[in-house]
C-alpha positions in Angstrom: -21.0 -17.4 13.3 -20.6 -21.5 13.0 -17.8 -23.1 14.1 -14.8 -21.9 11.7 -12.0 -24.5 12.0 -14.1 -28.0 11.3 -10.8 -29.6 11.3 -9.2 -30.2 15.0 -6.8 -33.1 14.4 -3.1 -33.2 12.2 -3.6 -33.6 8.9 -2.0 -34.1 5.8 -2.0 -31.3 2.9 -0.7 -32.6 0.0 2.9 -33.2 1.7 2.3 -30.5 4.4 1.8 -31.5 7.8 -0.9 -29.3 9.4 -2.3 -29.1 12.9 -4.3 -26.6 13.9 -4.1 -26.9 17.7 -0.7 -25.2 17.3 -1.3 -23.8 14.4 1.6 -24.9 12.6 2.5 -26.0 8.9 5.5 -28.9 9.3 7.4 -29.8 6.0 10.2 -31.6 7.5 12.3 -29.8 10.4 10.6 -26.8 9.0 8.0 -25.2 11.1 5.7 -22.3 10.0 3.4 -20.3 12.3 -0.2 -19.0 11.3 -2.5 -16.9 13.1 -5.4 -19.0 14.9 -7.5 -16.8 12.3 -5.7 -17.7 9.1 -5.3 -21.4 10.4 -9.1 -21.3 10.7 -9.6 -20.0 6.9 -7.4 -22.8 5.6 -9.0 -25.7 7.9 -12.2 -24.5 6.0 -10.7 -24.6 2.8 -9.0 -28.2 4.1 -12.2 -29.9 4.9 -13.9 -28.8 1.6 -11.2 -29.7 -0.6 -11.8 -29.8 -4.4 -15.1 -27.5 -3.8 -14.9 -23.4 -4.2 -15.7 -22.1 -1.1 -17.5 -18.9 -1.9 -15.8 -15.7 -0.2 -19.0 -14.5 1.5 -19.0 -18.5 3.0 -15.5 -18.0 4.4 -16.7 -14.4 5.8 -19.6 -15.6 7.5 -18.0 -18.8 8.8 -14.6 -17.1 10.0 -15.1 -13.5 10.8 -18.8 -13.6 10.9 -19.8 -10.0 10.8 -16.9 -8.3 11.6 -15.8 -5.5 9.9 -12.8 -5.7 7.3 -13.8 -9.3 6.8 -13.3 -9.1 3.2 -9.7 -7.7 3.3 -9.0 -9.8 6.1 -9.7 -12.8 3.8 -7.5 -11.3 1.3 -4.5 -11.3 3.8 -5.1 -14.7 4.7 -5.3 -16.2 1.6 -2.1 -14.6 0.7 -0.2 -15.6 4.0 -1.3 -18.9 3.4 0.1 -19.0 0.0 3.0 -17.6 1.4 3.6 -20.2 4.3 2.9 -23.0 1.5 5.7 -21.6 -0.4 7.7 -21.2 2.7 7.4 -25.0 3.2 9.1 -25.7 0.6 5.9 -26.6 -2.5 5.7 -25.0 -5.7 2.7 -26.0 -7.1 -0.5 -24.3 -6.7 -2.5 -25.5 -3.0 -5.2 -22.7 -2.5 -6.6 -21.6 -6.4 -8.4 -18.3 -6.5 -11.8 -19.5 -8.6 -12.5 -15.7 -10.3 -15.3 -13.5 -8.6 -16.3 -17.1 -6.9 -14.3 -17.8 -4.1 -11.1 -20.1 -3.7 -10.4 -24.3 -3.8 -7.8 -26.3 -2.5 -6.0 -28.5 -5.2 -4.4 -31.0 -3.2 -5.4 -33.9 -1.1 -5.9 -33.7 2.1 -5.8 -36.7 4.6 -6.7 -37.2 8.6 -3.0 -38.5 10.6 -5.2 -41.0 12.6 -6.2 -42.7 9.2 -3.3 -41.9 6.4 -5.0 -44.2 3.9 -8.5 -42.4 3.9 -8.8 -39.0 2.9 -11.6 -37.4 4.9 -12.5 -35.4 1.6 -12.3 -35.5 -2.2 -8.7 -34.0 -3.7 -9.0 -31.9 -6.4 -8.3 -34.5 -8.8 -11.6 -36.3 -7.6 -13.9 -33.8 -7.6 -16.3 -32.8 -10.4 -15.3 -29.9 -12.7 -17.1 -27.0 -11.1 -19.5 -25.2 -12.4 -19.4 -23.3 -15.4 -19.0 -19.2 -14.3 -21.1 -17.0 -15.9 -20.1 -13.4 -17.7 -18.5 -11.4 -14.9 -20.4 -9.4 -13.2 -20.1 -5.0 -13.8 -17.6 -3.4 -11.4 -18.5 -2.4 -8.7 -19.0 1.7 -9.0 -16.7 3.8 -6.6 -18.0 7.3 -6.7 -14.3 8.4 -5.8 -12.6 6.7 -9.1 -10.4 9.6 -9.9 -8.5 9.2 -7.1 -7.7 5.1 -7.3 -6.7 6.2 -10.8 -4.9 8.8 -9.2 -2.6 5.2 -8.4 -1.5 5.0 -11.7 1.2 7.6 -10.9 2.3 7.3 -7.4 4.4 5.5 -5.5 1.9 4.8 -3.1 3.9 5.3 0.7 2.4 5.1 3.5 3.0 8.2 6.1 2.4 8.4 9.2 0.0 5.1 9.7 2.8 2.5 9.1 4.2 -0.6 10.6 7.4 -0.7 12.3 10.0 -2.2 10.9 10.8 -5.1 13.2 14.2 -6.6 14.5 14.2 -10.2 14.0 17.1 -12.7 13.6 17.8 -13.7 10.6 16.2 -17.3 10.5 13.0 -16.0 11.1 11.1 -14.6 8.6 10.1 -10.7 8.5 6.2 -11.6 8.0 6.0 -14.1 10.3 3.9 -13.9 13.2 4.2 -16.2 16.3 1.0 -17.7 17.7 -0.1 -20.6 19.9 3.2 -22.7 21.7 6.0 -20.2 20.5 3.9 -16.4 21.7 6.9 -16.0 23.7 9.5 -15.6 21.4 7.3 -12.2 20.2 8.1 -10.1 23.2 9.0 -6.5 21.8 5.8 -5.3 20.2 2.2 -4.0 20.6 -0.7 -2.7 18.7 -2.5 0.3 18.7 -6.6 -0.7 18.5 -8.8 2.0 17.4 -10.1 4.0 20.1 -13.4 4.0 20.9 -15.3 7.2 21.0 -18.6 7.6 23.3 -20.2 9.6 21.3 -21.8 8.3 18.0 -20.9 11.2 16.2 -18.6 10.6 12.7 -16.2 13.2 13.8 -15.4 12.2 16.8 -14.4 8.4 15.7 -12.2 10.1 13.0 -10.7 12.6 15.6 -10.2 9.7 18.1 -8.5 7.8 14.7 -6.4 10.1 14.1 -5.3 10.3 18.0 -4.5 6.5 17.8 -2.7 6.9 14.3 -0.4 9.8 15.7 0.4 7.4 19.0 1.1 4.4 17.0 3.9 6.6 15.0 5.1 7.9 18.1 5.4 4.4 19.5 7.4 3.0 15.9 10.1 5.7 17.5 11.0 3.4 20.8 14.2 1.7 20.1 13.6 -2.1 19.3 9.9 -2.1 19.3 7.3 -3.7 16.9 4.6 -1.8 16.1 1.8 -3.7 14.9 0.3 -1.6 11.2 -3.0 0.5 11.5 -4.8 -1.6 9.0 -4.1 -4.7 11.1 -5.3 -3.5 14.4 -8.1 -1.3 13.0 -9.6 -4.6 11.8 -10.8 -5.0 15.4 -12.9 -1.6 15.5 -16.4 -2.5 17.4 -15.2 -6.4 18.1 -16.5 -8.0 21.5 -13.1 -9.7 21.8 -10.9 -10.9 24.4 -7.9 -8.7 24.5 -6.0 -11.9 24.7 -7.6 -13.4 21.4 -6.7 -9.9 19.4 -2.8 -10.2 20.9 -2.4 -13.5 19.8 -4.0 -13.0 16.7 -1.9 -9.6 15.6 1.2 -12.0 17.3 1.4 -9.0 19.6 2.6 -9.0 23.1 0.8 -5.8 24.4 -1.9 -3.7 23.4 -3.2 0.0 23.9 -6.9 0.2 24.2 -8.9 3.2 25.2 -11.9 5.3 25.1 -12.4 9.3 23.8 -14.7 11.8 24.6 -15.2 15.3 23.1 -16.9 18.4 24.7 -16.5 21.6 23.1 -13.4 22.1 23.5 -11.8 19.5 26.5 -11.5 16.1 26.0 -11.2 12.9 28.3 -9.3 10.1 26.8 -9.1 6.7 28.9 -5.7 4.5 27.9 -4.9 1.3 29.1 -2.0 -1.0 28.7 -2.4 -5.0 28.3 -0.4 -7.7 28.2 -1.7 -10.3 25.7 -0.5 -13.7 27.1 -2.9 -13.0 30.0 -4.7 -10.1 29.4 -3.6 -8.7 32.6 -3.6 -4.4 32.3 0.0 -3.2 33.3 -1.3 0.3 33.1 -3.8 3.0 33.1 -4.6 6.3 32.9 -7.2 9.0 32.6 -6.7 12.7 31.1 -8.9 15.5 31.6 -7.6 18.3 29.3 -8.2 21.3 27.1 -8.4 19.6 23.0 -4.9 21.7 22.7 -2.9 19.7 25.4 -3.7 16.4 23.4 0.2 16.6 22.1 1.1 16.6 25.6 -0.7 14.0 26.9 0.2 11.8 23.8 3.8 12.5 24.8 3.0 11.7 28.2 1.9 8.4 27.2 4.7 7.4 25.4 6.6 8.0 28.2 4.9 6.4 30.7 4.3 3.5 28.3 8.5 3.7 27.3 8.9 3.2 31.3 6.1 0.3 31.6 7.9 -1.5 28.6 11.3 -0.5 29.5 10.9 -2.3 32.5 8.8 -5.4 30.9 10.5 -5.7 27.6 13.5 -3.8 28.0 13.3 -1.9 25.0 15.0 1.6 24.8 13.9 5.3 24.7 11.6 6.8 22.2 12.0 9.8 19.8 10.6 13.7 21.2 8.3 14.9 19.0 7.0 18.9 18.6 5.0 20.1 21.3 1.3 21.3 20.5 1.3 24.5 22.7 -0.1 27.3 22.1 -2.1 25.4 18.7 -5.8 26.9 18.3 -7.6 24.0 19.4 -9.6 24.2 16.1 -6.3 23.6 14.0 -5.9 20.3 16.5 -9.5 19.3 15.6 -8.8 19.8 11.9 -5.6 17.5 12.3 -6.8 15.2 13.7 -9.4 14.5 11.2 -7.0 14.9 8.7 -4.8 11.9 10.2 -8.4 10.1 10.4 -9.4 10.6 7.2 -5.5 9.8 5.4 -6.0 6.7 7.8 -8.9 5.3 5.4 -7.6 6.5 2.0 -7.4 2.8 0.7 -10.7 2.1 1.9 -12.8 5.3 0.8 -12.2 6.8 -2.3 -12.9 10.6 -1.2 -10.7 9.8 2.2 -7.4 11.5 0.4 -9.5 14.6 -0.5 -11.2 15.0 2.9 -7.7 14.3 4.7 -6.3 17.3 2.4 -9.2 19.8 2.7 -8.7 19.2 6.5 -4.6 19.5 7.0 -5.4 22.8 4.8 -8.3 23.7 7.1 -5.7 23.1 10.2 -2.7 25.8 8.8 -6.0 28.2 7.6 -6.8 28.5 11.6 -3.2 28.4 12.6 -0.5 29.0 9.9 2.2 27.5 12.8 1.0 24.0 13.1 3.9 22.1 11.8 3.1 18.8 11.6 -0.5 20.2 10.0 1.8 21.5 7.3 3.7 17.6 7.1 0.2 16.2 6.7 -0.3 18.4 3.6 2.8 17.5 2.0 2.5 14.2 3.1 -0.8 13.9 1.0 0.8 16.1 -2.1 3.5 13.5 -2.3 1.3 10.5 -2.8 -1.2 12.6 -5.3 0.7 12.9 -8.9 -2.1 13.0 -11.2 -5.1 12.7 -9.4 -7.7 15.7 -9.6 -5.8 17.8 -6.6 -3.1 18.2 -9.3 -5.4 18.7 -12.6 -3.7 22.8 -12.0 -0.4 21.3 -11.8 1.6 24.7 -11.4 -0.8 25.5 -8.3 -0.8 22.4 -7.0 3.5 22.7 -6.9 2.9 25.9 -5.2 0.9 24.5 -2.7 2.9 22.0 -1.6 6.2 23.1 -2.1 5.1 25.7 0.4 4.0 23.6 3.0 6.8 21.3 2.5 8.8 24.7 3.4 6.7 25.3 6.5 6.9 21.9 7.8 10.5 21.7 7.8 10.7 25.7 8.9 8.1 24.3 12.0 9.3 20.5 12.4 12.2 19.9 10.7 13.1 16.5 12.8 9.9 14.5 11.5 11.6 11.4 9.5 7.8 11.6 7.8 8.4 14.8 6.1 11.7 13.8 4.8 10.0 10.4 3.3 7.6 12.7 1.6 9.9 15.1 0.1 11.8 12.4 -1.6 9.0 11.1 -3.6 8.1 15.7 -4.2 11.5 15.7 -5.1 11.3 12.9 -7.9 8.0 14.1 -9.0 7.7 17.4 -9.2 11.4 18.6 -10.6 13.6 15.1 -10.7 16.2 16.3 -8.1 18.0 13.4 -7.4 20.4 14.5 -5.2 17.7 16.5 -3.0 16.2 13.1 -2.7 19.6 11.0 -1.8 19.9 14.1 1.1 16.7 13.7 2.6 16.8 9.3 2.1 19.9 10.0 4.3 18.2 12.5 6.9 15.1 10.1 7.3 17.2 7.0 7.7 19.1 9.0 10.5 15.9 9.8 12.3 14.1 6.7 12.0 16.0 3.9 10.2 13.4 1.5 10.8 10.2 3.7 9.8 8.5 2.4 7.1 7.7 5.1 5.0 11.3 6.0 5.2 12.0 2.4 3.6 9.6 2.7 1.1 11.5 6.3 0.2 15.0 4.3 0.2 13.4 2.0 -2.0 12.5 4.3 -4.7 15.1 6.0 -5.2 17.2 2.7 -5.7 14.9 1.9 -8.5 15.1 5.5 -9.9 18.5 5.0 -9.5 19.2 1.7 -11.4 19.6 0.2 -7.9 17.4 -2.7 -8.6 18.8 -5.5 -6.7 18.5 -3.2 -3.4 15.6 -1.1 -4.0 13.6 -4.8 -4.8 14.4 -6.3 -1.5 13.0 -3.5 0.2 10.2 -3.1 -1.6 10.1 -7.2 -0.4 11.1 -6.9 2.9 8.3 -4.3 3.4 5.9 -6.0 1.5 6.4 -9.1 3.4 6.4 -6.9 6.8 3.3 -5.3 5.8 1.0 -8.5 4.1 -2.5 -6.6 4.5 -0.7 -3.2 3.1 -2.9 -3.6 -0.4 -1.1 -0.1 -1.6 2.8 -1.5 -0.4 1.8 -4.9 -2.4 0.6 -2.7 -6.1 3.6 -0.6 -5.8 6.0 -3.9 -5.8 4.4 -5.3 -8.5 4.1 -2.1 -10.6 7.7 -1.8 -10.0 8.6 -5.7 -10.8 6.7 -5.4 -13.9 8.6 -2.2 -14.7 11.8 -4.0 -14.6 10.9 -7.1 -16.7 9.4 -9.3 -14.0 6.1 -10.1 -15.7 5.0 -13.5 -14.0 5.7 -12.1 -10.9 4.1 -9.4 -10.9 0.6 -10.5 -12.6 0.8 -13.1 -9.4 -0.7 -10.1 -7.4 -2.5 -8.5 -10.0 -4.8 -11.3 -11.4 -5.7 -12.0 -7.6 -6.1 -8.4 -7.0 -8.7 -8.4 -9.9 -10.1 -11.6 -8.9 -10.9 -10.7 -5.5 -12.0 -6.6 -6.2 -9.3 -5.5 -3.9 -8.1 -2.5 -5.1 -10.9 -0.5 -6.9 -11.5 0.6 -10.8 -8.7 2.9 -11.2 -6.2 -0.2 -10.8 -7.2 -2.0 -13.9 -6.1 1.1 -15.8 -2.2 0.8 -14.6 -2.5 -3.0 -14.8 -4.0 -3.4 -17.7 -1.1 -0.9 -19.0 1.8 -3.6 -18.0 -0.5 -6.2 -19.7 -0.7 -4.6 -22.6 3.1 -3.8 -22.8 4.0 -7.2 -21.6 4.7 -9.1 -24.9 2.5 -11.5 -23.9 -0.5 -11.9 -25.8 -1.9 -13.9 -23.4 -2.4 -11.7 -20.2 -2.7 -8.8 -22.9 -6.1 -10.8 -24.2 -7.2 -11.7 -20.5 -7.0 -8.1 -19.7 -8.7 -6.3 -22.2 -12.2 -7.2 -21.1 -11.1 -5.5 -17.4 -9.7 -2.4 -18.9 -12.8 -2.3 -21.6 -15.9 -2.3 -19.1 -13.5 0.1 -17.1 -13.3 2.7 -20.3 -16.6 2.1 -20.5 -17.2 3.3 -16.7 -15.1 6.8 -17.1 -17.0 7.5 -20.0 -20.0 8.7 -17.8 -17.5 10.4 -15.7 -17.5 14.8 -15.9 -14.2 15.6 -16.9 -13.4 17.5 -14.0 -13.5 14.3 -11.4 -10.8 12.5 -13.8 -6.9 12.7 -14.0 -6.0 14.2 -17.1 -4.4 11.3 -18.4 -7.9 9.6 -18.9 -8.1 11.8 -22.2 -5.4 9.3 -24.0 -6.1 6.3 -22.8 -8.6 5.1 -25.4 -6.4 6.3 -27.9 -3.5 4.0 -26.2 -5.8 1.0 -26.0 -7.2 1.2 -29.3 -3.8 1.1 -30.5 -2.8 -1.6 -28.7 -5.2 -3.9 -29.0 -5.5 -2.5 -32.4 -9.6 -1.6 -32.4 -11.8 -0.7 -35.3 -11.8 2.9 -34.0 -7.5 2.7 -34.3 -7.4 5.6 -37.1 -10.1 7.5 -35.5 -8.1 7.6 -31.8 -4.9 8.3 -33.9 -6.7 11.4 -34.9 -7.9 12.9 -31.6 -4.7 12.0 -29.9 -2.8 14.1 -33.0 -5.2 16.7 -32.0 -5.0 16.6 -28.2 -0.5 16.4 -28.6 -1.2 19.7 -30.9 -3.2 21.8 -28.4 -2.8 20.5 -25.2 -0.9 17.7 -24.7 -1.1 15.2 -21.9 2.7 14.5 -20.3 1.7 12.2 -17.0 2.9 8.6 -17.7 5.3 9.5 -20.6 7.1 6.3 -20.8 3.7 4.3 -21.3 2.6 6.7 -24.2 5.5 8.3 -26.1 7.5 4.9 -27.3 4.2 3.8 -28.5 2.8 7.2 -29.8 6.4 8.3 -31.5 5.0 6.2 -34.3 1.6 8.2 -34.7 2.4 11.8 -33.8 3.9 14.3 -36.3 7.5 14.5 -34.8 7.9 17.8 -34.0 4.7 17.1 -31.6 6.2 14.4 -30.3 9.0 15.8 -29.3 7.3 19.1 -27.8 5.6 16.9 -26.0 8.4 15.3 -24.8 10.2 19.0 -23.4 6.7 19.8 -22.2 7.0 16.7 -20.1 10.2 17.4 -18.8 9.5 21.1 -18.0 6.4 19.4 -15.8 8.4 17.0 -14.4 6.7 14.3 -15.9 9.7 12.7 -18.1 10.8 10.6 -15.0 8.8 11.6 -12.0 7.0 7.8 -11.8 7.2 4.2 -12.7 6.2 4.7 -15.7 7.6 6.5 -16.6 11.0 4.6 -16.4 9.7 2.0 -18.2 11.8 3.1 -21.4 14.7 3.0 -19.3 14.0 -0.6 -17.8 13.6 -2.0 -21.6 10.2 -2.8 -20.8 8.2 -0.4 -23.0 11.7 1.0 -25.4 11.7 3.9 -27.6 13.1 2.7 -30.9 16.5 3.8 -31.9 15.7 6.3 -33.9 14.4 8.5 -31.3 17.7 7.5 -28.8 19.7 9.2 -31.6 17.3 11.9 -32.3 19.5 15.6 -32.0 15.7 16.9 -29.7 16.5 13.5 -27.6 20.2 14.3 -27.0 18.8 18.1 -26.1 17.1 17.0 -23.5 19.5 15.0 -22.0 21.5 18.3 -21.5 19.3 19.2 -18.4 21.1 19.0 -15.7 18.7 17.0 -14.1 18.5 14.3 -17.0 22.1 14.5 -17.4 22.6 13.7 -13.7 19.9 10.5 -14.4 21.5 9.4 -17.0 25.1 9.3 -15.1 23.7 7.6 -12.3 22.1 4.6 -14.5 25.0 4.2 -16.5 27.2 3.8 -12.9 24.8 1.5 -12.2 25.0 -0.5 -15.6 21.5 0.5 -17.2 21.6 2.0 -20.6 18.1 1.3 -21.8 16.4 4.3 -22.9 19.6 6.7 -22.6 20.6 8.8 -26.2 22.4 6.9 -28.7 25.2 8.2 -30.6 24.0 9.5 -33.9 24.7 7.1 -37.0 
């Protein structure tokens, strides 16, 4: 790895102050701290101003070969951006140059010598060169499930950051490094733990041990709790303790080592303090694979008394004891918590993590929080192949939402879940304003409570609200790729175009979501009214059609079977009349219902109406006619049924429902209209 911040001295970008010994952006009185890391990837960019600096360039010269360089880069680019903004500038500073790599646009000038700018600026430097036809996309075997994306509200259970407790001049995502480390004095991270064996199994198991203590840890009063996908990033790094605290802007962190045989396990914890790397405490357990609960809750105690007494921060949460769990089941969960852990990263992780939750309650059928992790998974998987038998799959998980809160009814988690069930699967608003309530009593501060808060404003009409959450967590949570699709899916559902193709273009630009995401965002371009983003789209969502074409049917989610017809009629293709036909065909024997408010406003124009609005109950009787995003988007404005379906007497019938009559009360309270029957002429 070369040396990754050629710049040492202050120097001038654009208006920006910038020196990297404190790693600091000034703009005025204004002061905004980066991580030494990010500072490095912007000194790089700095010194090469006007030039793309290729991706793998930054990798190699940054992170070297780390693991989770790539979506490391991603985050920094993004907090950069962010801090840029923060100082105050508009205009564009760090450019993402498409499959390529990114440029700064503005001059940059060394402090000693103001008049000579140590590089070119963008203005100065030669055009670059001329890009090439993109390359194919990248193949994930596990497609289905990304696709899966298109409709859920993607939460994230049990492997979330604390919400932290800041003042109010200091900025949610901001992390303190360098001069001001002291001001961050009430958090920690949880680093993966290291297992000696080099068996798979055993890193996931000891995963999922580290996952389950970092959400025990997010229940101590007034402590930060540093995200998974952050600390994770340092998996098999040669660091100094004290280089990973100050670069997660940590004050402690847990560290430790797992070991499996048959069934007892050793686990080896230790406590450090990052400012000096000094350990504050240790311990080894010797125990049977079913005391692990117990000795996780004996380390949150012990670590609730080491940082009561070092950070004064208050007690933590009791959580359900593991006795008497076949050690099996344990073994199963634990995997399960493992495998959820990776689900943005592996395609097949959100399969493997529900195969082994249902392995878990197989072995023991009272594992509680076994039956949470299968509802937990069920919430987040609307339309991916695990619901392709949708009655079964409502079965399954209604049931072991009823065990879980039969087993543990106290785990905030569970209650996060069951609002987004309760939205999908039936539409039960109130059930989900009860259990917002319940998880906001348990754990106000949890994330995935927050992100179930959030939701239901926007089903709600509560967009004001539910949008500062969804920025508040977004800005909390600046690596959390799923947090950052859901708030743009749900800016461009209300209107918010611009803002919301500001992440997806990057997003597409940088690969970092896989195939299944151009299918939603190509949807919003498409319905965007602007030709423009609709034009630079359709090559994305075209080489993608042409990728699930060599898909079996059985790995896809069902609503893969219209969208050719959508597109064809959207970007109005030779093969329009053709699509028209098979869709006619496929609304007449079996229809497709997932993502109703992307396909009916535009298909009520196509489909015999009597079709149309079969398909429309059959929707509701599936919960499908406002269990997503998009399926509000008729009732944001942003993709409207035309009048005369609003006054339609089949319309009005469904609005007698009690739960679409209860929607459409609660919009109208909160002033939204859109997409609610009309009076008949």
């Amino acid at each position: 790895m070369t040396d990754s911040n050629p710049l040492r001295d202050p120097f001038l970008l654009g208006e920006i102050r910038v020196e990297p010994a404190r790693n600091s952006l000034l703009a005025g009185e204004d002061k905004i701290a980066l991580e030494p890391r990010i500072m490095d990837v912007l000194c790089l960019l700095a010194a090469r101003a006007g030039d793309v600096v290729t991706r793998e360039s930054i990798i190699e010269e940054v992170w070297g070969t780390e693991h989770f360089g790539d979506e490391s880069l991603t985050r920094a680019v993004s907090i950069i951006r962010k801090g840029i903004r923060e100082a105050g500038e508009t205009q564009e500073y760090v450019e993402t140059i498409p499959r390529r790599g990114y440029r700064v646009s503005q001059p940059v000038t060394l402090l000693e010598d103001e008049s000579a700018p140590i590089v070119k600026s963008a203005k100065q430097a030669p055009d670059s060169p001329r890009v090439d036809a993109p390359k194919p996309a990248r193949i994930v075997p596990g497609i289905a499930v990304l696709l899966g994306v298109l409709v859920i509200v993607s939460i994230a259970l049990l492997t979330v950051v604390q919400q932290t407790k800041r003042s109010p001049a200091q900025s949610a995502d901001s992390t303190v490094t360098g001069d001001d480390a002291s001001e961050t004095t009430t958090s920690i991270a949880v680093l993966p733990f290291t297992a000696l064996s080099q068996k798979e199994e055993d890193r996931v198991f000891a995963d999922g041990v580290a996952v389950n203590l970092l959400t025990q840890l997010a229940g101590i009063t007034d402590l930060e709790v540093a995200g998974q996908r952050s600390s994770f990033a340092y998996r098999d790094q040669n660091l100094d303790l004290r280089t990973i605290g100050n670069d997660l802007g940590v004050s402690h962190l847990l560290d430790g080592t797992f070991q499996r045989s048959d069934e007892d396990i050793r686990l080896y914890i230790q406590l450090v303090r990052s400012s000096d790397g000094v350990q504050v405490w240790n311990q080894t357990y010797d125990a049977p694979l079913t005391d692990v609960f117990k000795i996780q809750d004996d380390i949150v105690r012990q670590l609730g008394r080491q940082l009561e007494i070092e950070l004064g921060v208050g007690r933590y949460r009791e959580r359900t004891s593991g006795e008497g769990i076949d050690p099996r089941a344990v073994e199963q969960y634990y995997l399960g918590l493992g495998y959820y852990g990776e689900r943005m990263r592996n395609d097949v992780a959100r399969f493997q993590a529900y195969d082994a939750f249902q392995n878990a309650v197989a072995i023991d059928p009272d594992f509680g929080e076994a039956w949470t992790g299968i509802a937990m998974v069920g919430s987040t998987s609307f339309g991916s192949p695990l619901s392709r038998d949708f009655e079964k799959f409502r079965r399954d998980v209604s049931h072991a939402f009823e065990r879980s809160f039969a087993l543990a009814p106290e785990n905030p988690s569970t209650h996060a879940a069951m609002v987004f069930w309760s939205l999908g699967a039936a539409f039960d608003m109130e059930a989900a304003r009860v259990h917002v309530e319940r998880g906001l009593e348990l754990a106000p501060q949890q994330a995935d409570v927050m992100y179930a808060d959030a939701a239901l404003k926007l089903y709600s009409g509560d967009v004001a609200n539910g949008l500062d959450l969804y920025e508040r967590l977004t800005a909390l949570q600046p690596d959390n790729l799923s947090g950052a699709q859901v708030r743009a899916r749900w800016l461009a559902t209300v209107g918010r175009i611009e803002d919301a193709f500001a992440f997806f273009n990057d997003c597409q630009a940088e690969r970092c979501l896989g195939e299944g995401f151009v299918a939603f965002a190509s949807t919003f371009a498409v319905l965007s009214g602007n030709s423009e983003i609709a034009a630079q789209w359709r090559p994305h969502y075209e080489e993608f059609e042409a990728f699930l074409a060599t898909l079996p049917p059985e790995s896809k989610p069902d609503v893969t079977r219209i969208l050719p017809g959508f597109f064809s009629i959207m970007f109005d293709r030779p093969d329009k009349q053709e699509q028209i036909e098979a869709l006619i065909e496929i609304y007449t024997t079996d229809p497709v219902t997932e993502q109703v408010g992307m396909w009916a406003p535009v298909f009520c124009e196509f489909l015999p109406e009597d079709v149309f609005f079969d398909a429309l109950d059959h929707a509701a009787d599936q919960g499908h006619f406002l269990g997503t995003a998009h399926a509000l988007m008729p009732f944001y404005g942003t993709n409207p049924y035309p009048d005369w379906v609003l006054r339609h007497p089949r319309y009005h019938s469904l609005f007698q429902r009690p739960e679409l009559a209860e929607f459409a009360r609660v919009r109208r309270e909160f002033g939204w209209t859109a997409g609610l029957p009309l009076a008949a002429e």
